[in-house]
Every structure is written in C-alpha cells, then in structure tokens.
C-alpha positions in Angstrom: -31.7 52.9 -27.3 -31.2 52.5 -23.4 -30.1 55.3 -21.7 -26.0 55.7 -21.3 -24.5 55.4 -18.2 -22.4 58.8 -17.0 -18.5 58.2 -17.0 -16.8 58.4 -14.1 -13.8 60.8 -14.0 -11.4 57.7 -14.3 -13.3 56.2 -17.6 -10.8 55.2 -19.9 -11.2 56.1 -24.0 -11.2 53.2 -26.4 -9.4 54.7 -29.5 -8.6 52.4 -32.9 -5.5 53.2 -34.5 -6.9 55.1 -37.5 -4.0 57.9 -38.6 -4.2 57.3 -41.9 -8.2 58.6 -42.1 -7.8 62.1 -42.5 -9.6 62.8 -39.6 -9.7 64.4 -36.6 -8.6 61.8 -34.0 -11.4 62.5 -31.4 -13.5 61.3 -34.1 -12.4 57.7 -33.1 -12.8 58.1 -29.6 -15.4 57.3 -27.4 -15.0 56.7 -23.4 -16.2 53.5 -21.6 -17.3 53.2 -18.6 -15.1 51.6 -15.8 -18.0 49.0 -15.0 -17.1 46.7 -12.2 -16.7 43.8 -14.1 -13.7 45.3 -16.0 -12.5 47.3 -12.9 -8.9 44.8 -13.0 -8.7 45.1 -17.1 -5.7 47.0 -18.6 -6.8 49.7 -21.6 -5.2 46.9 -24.2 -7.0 44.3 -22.3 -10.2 46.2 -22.4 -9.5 47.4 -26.1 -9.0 43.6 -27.2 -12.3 42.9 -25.7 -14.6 45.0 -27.6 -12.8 44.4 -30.8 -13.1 40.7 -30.5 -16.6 41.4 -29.9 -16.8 42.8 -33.1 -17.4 46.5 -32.0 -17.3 48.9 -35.0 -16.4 46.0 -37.4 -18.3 44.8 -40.5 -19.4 41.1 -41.3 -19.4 39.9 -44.6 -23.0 37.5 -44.5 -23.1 36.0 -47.9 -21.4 32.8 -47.0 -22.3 30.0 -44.8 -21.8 31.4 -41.9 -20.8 35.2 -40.9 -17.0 36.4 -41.5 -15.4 39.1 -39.5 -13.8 42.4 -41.4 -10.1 42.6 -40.6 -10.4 46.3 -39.9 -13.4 48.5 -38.4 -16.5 50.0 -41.2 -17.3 52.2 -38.4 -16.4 55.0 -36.3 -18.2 57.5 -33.9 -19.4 60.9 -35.4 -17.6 63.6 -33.6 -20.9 64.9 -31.7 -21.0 61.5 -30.2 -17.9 62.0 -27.5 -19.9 60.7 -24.7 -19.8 57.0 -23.1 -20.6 54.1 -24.6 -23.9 52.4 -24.4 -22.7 49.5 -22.0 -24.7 47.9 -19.5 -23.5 45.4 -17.0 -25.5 42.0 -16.8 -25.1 39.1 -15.0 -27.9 36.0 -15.7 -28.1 32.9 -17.6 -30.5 32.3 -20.3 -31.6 29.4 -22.3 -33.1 30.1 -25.9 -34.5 27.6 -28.3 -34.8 28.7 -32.1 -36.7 27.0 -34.6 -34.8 27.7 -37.9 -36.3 27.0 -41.8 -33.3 27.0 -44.0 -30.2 25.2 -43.2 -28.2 29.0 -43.9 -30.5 30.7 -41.2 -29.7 27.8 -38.8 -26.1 28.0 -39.3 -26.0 32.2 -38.4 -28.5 30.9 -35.6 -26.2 28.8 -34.2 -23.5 31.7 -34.2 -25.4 33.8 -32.3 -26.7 36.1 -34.6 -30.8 36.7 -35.1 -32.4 35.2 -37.8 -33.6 39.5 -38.4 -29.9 40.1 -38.7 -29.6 37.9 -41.5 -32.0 38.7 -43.7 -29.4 40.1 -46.9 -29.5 43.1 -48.4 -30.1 42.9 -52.3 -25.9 43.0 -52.8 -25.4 40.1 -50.3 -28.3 37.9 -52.3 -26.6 38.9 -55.8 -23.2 37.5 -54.1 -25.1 34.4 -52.4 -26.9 33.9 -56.1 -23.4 34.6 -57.7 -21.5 31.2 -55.6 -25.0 28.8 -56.2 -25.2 28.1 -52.2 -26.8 25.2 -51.2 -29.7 26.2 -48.9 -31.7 23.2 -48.0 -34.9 24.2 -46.5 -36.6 22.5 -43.2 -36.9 22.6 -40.1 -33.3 23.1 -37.6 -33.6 23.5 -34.0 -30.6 25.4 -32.0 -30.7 25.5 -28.1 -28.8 27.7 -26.5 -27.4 28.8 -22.8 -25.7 31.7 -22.7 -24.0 33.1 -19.9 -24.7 36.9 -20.2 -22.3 39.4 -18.5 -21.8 42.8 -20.8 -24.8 44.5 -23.1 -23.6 46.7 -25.7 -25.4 49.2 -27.6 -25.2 51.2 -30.1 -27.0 54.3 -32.4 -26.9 54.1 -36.0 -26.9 58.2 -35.3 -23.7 57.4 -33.8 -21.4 55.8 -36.5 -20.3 57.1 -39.6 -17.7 55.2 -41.9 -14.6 55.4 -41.8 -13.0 56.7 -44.5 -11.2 54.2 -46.6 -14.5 52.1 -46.7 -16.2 56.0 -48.0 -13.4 56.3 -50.4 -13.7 52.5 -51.8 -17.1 53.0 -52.5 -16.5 56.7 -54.4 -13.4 55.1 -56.2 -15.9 51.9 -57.2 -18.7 53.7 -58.9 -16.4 55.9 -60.9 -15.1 53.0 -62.9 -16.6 53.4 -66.6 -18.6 49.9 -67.0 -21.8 48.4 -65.2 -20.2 45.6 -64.9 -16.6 46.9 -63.3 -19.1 48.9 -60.8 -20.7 45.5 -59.6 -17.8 43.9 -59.4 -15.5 46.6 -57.5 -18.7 46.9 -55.4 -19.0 43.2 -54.7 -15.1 43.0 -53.9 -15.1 45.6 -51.3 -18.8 44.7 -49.5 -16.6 41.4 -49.1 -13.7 42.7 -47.4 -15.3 45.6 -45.5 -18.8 43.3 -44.6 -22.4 43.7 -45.3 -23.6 44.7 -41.9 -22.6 46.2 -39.0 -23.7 45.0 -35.6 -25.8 47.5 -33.4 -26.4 45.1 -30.2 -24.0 42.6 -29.2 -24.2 40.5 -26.2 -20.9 39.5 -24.2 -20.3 36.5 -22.3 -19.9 32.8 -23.2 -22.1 30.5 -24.5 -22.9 26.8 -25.8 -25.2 25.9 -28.6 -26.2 22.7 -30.2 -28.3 22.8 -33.8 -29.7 19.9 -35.4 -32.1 19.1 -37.6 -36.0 18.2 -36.1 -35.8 14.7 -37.3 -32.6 14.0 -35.3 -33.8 16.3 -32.5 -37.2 13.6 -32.2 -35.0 10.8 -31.9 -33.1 11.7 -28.9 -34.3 10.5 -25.3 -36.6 12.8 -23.5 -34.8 12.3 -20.4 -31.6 14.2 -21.5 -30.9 17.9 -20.2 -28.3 18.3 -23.0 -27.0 21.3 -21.0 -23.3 20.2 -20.9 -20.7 19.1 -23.0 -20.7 15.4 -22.4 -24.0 15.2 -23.2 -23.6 17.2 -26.1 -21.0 14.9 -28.0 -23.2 12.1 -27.5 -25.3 13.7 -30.5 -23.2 12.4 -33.7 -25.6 15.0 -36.1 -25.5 17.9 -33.9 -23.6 21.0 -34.5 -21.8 22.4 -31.4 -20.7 25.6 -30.2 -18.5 27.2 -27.2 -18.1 30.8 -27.3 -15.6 31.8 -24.9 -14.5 30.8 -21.8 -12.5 28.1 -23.1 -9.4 28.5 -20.8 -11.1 28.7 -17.6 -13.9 25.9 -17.9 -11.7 22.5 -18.8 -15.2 20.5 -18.8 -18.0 22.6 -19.8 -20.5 20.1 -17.8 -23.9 20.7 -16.6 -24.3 23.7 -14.5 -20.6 24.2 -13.3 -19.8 25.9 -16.8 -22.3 28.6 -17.2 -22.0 29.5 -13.2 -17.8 29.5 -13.0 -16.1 32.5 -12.4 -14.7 33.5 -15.7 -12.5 36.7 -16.2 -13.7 39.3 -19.1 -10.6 38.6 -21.4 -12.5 35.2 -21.7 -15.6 36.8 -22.9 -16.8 37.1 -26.4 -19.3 38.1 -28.4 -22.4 35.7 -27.9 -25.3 36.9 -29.8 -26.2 40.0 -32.2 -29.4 40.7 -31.8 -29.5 43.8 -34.3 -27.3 44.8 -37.6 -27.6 47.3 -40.5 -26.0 47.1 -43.9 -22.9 49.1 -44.0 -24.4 51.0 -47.1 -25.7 52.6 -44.5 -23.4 54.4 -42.5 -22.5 55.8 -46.0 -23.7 59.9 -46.8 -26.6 60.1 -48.8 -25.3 60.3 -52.8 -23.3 57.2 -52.0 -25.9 55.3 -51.1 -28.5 56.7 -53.9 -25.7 56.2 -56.8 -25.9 52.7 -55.0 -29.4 52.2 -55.2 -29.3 53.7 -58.7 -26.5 50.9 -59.8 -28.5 48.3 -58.2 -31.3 48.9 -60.4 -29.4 48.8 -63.7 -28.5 45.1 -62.9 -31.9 43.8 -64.1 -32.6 45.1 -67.8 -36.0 43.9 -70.0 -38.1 44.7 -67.2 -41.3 43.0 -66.0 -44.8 43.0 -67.6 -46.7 45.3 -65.6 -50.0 44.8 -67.1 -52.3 41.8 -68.1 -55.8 42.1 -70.4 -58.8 40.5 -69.5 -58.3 36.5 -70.0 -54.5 36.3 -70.5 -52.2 34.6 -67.9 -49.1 36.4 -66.8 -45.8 34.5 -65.8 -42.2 36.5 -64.7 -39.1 35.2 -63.7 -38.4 38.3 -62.0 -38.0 36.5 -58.8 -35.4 34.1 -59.9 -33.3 36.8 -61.7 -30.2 36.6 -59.3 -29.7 33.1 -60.1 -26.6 31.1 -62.6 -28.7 29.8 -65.4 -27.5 25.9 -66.0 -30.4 24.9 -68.9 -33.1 26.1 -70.7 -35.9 23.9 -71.6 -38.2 24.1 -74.3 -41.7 22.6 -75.3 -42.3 23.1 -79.1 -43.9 21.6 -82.3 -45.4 24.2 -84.8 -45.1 26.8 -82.3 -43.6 27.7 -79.1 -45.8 25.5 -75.8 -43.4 26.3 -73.0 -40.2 27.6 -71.9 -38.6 27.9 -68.8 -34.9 28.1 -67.0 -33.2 25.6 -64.3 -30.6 27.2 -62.4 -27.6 26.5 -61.1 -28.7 25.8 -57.6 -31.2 23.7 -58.5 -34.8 25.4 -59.1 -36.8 26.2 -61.4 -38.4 29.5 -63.2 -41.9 29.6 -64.1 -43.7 27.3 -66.8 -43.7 29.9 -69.6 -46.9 27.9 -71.7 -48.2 24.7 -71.8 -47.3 21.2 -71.7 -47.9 20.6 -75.4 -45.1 20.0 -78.4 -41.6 17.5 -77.7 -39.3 18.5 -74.7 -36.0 20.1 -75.6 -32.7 20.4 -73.2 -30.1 23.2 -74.0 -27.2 23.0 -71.3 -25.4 26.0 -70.8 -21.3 25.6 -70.0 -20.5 27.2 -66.9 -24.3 28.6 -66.4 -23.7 31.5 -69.0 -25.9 32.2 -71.7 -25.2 35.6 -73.2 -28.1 36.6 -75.8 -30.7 34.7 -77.1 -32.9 34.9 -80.7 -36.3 34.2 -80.8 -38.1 33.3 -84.0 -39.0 29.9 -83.4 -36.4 30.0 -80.7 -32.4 29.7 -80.4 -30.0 30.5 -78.1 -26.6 31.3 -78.4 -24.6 31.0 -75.6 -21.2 33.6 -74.3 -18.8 30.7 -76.0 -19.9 30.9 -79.3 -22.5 27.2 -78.9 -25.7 27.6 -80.6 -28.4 25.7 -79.7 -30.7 24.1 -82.4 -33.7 26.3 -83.7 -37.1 24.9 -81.5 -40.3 25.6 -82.6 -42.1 26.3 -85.9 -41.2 28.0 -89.1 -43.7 30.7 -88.6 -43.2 34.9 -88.3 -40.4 37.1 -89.1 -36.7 36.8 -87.0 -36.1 38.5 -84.1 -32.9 39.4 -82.1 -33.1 39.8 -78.7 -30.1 40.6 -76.5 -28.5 43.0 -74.0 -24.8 43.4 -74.4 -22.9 42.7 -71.4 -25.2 40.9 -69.7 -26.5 37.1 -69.7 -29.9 35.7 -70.1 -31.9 34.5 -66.8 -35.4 34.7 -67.0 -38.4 35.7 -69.4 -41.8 37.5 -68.5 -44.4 36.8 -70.2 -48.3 36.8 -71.2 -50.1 33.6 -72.8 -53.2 34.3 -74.8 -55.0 32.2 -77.6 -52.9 34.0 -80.1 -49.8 33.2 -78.7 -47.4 34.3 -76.1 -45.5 37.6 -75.7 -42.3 37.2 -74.5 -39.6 39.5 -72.0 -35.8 38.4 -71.9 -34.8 39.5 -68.5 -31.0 40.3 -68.6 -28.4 40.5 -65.9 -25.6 42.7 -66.1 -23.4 42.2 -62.9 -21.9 38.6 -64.4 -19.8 38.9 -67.0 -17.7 42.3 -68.5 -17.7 41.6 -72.2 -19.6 39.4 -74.4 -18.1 38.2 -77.5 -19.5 39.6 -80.6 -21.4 42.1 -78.4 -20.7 45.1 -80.6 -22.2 43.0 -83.7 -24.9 45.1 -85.4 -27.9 43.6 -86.9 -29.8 45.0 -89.7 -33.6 44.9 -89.8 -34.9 41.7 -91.4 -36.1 41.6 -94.9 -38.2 39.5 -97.3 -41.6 37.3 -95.7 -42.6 34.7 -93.7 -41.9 31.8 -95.9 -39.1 29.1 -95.4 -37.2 27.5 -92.6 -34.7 30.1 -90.2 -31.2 29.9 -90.7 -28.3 31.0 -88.8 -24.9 31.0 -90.2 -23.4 32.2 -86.4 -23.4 28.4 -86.3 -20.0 28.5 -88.3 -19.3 31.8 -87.2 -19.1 31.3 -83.0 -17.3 33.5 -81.5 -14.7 34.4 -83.9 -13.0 37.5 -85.4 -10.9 36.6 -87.2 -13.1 34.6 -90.0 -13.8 37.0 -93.0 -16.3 36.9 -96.3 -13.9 35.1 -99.0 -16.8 34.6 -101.6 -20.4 34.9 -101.5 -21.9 32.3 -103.8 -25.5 33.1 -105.5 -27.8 31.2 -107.6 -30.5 33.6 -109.2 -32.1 34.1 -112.4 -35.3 36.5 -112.2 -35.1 35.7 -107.7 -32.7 35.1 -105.9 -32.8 31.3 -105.4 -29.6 30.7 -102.8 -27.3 31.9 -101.0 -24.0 30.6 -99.5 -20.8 32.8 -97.8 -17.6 31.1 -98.0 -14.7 32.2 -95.1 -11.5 32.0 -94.5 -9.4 32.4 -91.6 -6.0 34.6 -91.0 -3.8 32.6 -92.8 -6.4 33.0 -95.8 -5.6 29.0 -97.1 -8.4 27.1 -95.3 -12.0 27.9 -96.4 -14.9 27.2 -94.1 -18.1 27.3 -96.0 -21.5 27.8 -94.5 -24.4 25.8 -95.3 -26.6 26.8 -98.6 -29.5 28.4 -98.2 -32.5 28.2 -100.3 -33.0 26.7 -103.7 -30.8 25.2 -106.4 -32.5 26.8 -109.6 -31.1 29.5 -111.5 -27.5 30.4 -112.4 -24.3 29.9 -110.1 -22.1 32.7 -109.7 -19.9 34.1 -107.5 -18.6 37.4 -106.0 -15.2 37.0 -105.1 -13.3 39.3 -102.3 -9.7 39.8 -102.0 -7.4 40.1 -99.0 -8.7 42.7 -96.5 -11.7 43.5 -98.8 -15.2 43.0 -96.6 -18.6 44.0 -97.7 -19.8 47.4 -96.7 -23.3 48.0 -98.0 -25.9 45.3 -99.6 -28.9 46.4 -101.8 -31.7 44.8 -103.4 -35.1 44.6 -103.7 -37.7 42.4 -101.8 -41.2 41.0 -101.0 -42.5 38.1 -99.8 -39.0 36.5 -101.1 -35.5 38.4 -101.9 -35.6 39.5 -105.6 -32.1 41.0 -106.1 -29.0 41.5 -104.2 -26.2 43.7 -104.7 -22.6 44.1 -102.3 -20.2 46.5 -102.2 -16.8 46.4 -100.3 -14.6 48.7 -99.2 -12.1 48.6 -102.4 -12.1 50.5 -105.1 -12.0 48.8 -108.5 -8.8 47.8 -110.9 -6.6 51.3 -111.8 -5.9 49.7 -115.5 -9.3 49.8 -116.6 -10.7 53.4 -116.2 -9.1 57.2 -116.0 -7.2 58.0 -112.7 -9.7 60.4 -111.3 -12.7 57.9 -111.8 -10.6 55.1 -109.7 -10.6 57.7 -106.9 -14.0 58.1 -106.6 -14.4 54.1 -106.8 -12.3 54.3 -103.8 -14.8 56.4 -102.5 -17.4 55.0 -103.9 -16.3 51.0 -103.0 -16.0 48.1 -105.6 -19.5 46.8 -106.6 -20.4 43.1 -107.8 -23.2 42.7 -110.3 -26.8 42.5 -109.8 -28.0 39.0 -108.7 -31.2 38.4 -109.3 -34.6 40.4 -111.0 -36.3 43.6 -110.7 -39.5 42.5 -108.3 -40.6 43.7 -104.7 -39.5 47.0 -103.1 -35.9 48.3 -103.0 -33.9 48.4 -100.1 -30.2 49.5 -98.9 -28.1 49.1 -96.1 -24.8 49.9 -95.3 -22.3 49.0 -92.4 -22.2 51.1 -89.3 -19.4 52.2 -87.4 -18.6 50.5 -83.7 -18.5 52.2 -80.7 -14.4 53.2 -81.3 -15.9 54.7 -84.8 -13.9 51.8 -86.5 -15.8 50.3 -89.8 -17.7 47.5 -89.4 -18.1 44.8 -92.3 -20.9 42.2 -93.0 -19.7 39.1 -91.2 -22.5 36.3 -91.6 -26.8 36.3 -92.0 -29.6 34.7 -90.5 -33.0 34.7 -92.0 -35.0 31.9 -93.6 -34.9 30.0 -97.0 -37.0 27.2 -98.7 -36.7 26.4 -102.5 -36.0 30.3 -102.7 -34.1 32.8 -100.5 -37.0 34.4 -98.6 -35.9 36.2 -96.0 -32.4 37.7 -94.7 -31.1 39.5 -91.8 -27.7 41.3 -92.4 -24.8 41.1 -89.3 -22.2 43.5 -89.2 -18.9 43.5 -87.2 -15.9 45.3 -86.3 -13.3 45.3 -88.9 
C-alpha cells in the first residue's frame, strides 16, 4: 500500500451515519486529507464524493454489469484512526483492453479490472442460478480517463459493519441447507460480493465493441470524442462524470477542461475482495463449510489401468434443461444440456437410439437408474432407457436436484455418480419416501408404478390384486383418492396364470409390513395393515392384540426361495409410514419387487 500522507491540523473526518451499529463511533471515522484539489469542498460535499465513489460500499457482481450496495459493508477498525490513503493526481491516460466474454467486457467498460471480476464461488452459484448469457469472443474497450484523486485502501483496515456480521450469523442459524443458501444468496445481493480496495477518481469516456466491428471502422479516426463516438452504431459508450461542466465532450477539450471535484466519480477499480472477507474467522469457515455441502455424490477420484474417467463436476452450478440418453440393451451414453446452453461430458459411446427427456423449469429432483429413469420435482417420469438387465437401483439426495454424473467406462460397463445440488430447491415432493431393498432376480422388464403415483399424497392402497398359485404370477395396486369413489388402477405386472384374488383395504387402513419368500422370482407375499381384525369373530382380549398385531391377508403364493420381512418405517416427525406404490420387474411371473413407503 503507498504510504499515507500526514493530516494537516485542519483535516476534516469523513464519518457515515452508523448509530444503530453498536459501536463505538470513532470506529467509523477516519480523517482525509485537505488535498488541494478539495481545498473549496464543504464536509457534505466532500462526504458525497467518496461515497459516490463507492468508498466502503459493496457491489453486487453477479449480474451484467456491477450494482452499488445502498448502504456501506465496510468500516475502519478502530486502530486505523489515521488519514486516509489519498493521493492527488492530475494526468490523462488512454487504455485499451482486450476482453473474451461479453460479461468481462461489460465490467470492462465500467471501469472495473477484468481481476476484479473474477466471482467468488457464491457469485458463480447466483450467475449459474439466473442462466446468464455469456457469449464468448473477442470485445475491445478504449478508454481516456481523466485521472485526478487515487484512493487506497488496506484490507487490514476494514472490518464489517455490523448489520452485514449479524445477517450473515442470523443466515447460517436457519435449520435447512437450503434456507442457509438462500438467506445467504439474499443478503450477498443486497450487501454486494466485493468490496473495492483501489478506486480511481476523475471522469472518463469508454467505447467497447466487438473486434469484428472494431476492423471495420476507418483507420483514420481518433475516436477520442463524442462526436466521433456516436458515429459507431454497435459501440457501447460511456461518460463517467463531468457531465455538467463539459456540454460537448469533443476531442481534447473534454479530458483537459477544468472540472470541479463534485463532478468527479469513480472511474476505474483496479482491486476488490469478496465481502466474506472482511468477516471474523468462524463466519467465514461456517461459510466455506456451507459451500461445500452444496455439491453432494462427489467426484471419482481414482481410475484403474485402461478405464476412461468423465465428471460433470465442472458444470455442477448450472439449471439442468434435458438429459439425453444413448441406449439399446444397455446404457451407451448419457449426458446433461443446461439451461444456458452447454453441454456435460459424453458419459459412453455413441452406440444404441438417442433419447430426449426435457425437464419443466430445468428441475430434475432424483433420478433411478436400472436401465435408467428419471423422475423429475413435478411428479413426470420419464420412460425407462436401456436394457432389462441387473437389479433396481434408487439413486437420489433429498432436497437437492440432479446436475451431473461422474463416471468410469470400462469393457464391463460404466460406473456411474449422480452429482446433486442442494442450494435450488427447499423441499422435494415425496422426498421423505422410504424405499426398501429390492427383492427377487434379474429376470423381467422394470416397472414403476410412481408413474400413477406422481407427486401425490393423497392417493392410498384400495386393493392389491394377485394372481398366484405355487408363485406369485401378478401383481396390480388399485387407489383411490380422498373422496374414496374414483379408483385409479396401476398397470399389471407380470403374468396372468394362477388364481385371482384380492386383498381388500378399508378407509384409513394402509399396509404396514409385507412378507414372503423369494429367489430368482417372488414366491409368496403376505401384507398386513395397521387394523386390527372384526371384534365379532374372536374373544375381546385376542382383538386387542390384533390391534397390536395389525390385520393380516392370506398367503399368496408357494413355499419356495428364502423368507423375507419388512415393515414400514417411521418419517422424520416419527409419524407412520404406509406402503404407497412398487417398482421392480415382472415378465410372465412377478420377479422382482422394490417396496415404497410414505408418510401416513
């Protein structure tokens, strides 16, 4: 930092109005020195000046082009009482800046330093967040700047003040991931991402356009004025200041008139830090904690000899818009198009028919992979791709949406991440569902009765219709809504041998535990709900253990493969849960099921 300059014994203290921070109030003072240039100013006049300069202030850099706080981040540590850090100037300077995104060349053209603008991982999950275009290219800004005032300041200096402090205390105390990222994202918006350390004072004029309009012009022009300026029908122009003392801004007489320091402003930032960081040290490391709980699944961190590795890792702050798969008999390829356009890595090969699921408002919540579906935070479903091979598997993260994979491809296959992001929505629907392990074998085609499910609640097990004789050939599950009229019935699945019967539920009974038995195909089944059985038929104290105990159907099915029993969890409240629909896969027999509980 360049060295301060002593105050004289008539410096004046710029103070901001701050009574409500709890502090003491030399805390927000720091003296200036009475330079010559503002010799004739007033203490408002001179106050004005360095706020509109954006002394102390945050910026909020996650849009198109930076966005002044309405309020300073910033304040002076108390050790820090002496002048401030500002040196008098008095030259003209002419800049040209090459630029290679179209957002860079818009902050150029403000004045700020394409290092400035480089985000911090919270502004690029806000930029993901709004799907900014950001064309890349090649933009040229030139720009003359009439320099008068250098201001400079020590990130030793500054500390916040202490509503931003408080905010950010009062923001990661909220109970959910998600209402941290939010509360987070809302006040980095209104208190800014950085604060500027160096700001140049004076006024300026900038013109940025982009190289191929730039190569057209005539080599003759000096483009150094106005006039010639708006000649330029593509280019961006900018006048910083001086506006009411330089009617014509033409070559040479602007940038050498006499104009008065309340005409001044804030022409260039050549240095900013994130306002995280003026923050004490548990702040920012709870912070840095939160940050790292956005991302969950992880990246593959190792690859054997002769696999190929692929993550999305990269593209993991970006809206997925559509997943598209590659498949025949297996999996070929996967991979995600975003919102803004691009694309994730080529997850496989370029063999099997191309399939298109479109996501509604770029939200996928949880995905399954057996051959592989996706079902989306609105209930859709896409259709199963791929073959009928392997056992089903859920993947999903609740609370968060799908939007990448990592993976590695070898001969036998692929092993595949889900990479989950949980700063986008608060609640996914059917989140707290429960799934039970999968049992039976490999046969058959996967089914997924979440298909008539979607997203609702309020749907409940009628009847469960079986066809068996020594294996359980098919199964169907029957619903009906609150009103308990309408039935909905899901597709049958499986075979249409055997004997058709039925296990019928009344209002508010739901199924608590299945059993059975099971192989390479489901052999048996057996539900119970959460009713006991009819009071007329056995002795009073053995209907109160049935209430216990719940009401049981009979036993579909044979007395092959292995037994097995599972029984309904409780949520998160401790509420009961009740089987609401399976997945699994079926041919001419029931092979396979997968049980899915929810809240009652």
């Amino acid at each position: 930092m360049a060295a301060q300059i002593p105050a004289p014994d008539d410096a004046f203290v710029f103070k901001f109005e701050d009574n409500n921070s709890g502090q003491p109030p030399e805390w927000n003072e720091v003296q200036i020195p009475d330079l010559v240039a503002l010799k004739n100013l007033s203490v408002s006049e001179k106050n004005s000046l360095l706020q509109n300069c954006g002394y102390l202030y945050g910026f909020s850099i996650d849009g198109l082009e930076p966005k002044r706080s309405i309020r300073p981040v910033a304040k002076h540590m108390p050790r820090f009482k002496g002048p401030l850090c500002l040196r008098e100037t008095n030259d003209v300077t002419t800049e040209i800046i090459t630029s290679t995104s179209e957002r860079e060349s818009n902050y150029v053209h403000h004045g700020w330093s394409s290092t400035t603008i480089y985000p911090t991982p919270w502004t690029s999950s806000r930029i993901a967040n709004t799907n900014q275009p950001n064309r890349d290219g090649i933009w040229t800004t030139k720009r003359t700047i009439a320099h008068k005032l250098e201001l400079t300041i020590s990130i030793e200096e500054l500390q916040p003040v202490q509503e931003f402090e408080d905010e950010v205390r009062a923001a990661l105390s909220l109970s959910t991931t998600f209402e941290k990222f939010q509360a987070v994202y809302r006040l980095l918006q209104v208190w800014g991402d950085v604060v500027p350390l160096e700001i140049d004072i004076g006024f300026s004029l900038s013109f940025t356009d982009h190289e191929s309009n730039i190569a057209k012009l005539p080599a003759t022009g000096s483009y150094n004025g106005l006039p010639d300026l708006l000649s330029i029908k593509t280019a961006r122009i900018a006048k910083k200041g001086g506006n009411a003392t330089i009617p014509n801004w033409t070559p040479i007489t602007w940038y050498t008139a006499a104009v008065p320091p309340p005409n001044w402003t804030q022409v260039r930032i050549s240095r900013a830090i994130p306002t995280i960081q003026l923050l004490p040290q548990d702040l920012q490391d709870q912070l840095a904690d939160l940050y790292a709980a956005r991302l969950s699944g992880g990246s593959l961190m190792g690859v054997a000899n002769g696999n190929q590795s692929f993550d999305d890792a990269p593209c993991a702050s970006k809206i997925p818009a559509k997943i598209t798969v590659r498949a025949g008999t297996c999996i070929d390829c996967i991979s995600i198009t975003y919102l803004d356009g691009t694309v994730s890595n080529r997850h496989g090969g370029r063999g099997g028919t191309e399939y298109d699921f479109s996501l509604a408002n770029g939200k996928s919540s949880y995905c399954r992979v057996w051959r592989v579906q996706f079902v989306t935070n609105t209930g859709r479903v896409s259709p199963p791709y791929g073959g009928t091979g392997g056992k089903p598997v859920v993947a999903r993260s609740p609370g968060a949406i799908l939007v990448g994979f990592a993976s590695i491809l070898h001969k036998q296959g692929e092993n595949m991440l889900g990479i989950w992001r949980h700063d986008v929505v608060g609640v996914v629907p059917k989140q707290d569902d429960a799934f039970s392990q999968y049992f039976g074998g490999e046969g058959g085609t996967p089914f997924n009765d979440r298909t008539v499910i979607g997203n609702s609640q309020s749907m409940r097990v009628s009847r469960v219709v079986i066809r068996c004789a020594s294996l359980v050939d098919g199964i169907q599950f029957i619903y009906t809504g609150k009103s308990g009229r309408a039935e909905t019935a899901a597709p049958h699945h499986g075979g249409w041998g055997g004997t058709r019967k039925e296990f019928v539920l009344q209002p508010g009974e739901y199924i608590t535990t299945v059993s059975g038995r099971c192989a390479n195909v489901i052999d048996q089944l057996r539900f119970e709900t959460n009713q006991g059985g009819p009071w007329n038929k056995i002795e009073k104290w053995s209907c109160l253990w049935n209430v216990i105990a719940g009401r049981k159907s009979e036993t579909f099915g044979g007395n092959g493969g292995s037994y097995f029993n599972i029984s309904a969890p409780r949520d998160v409240h401790g509420k009961p849960m009740g089987l609401h629909y399976i997945c699994g896969k079926s041919a001419a027999l029931l092979d396979g099921a997968m049980f899915v509980w929810t809240p009652m």
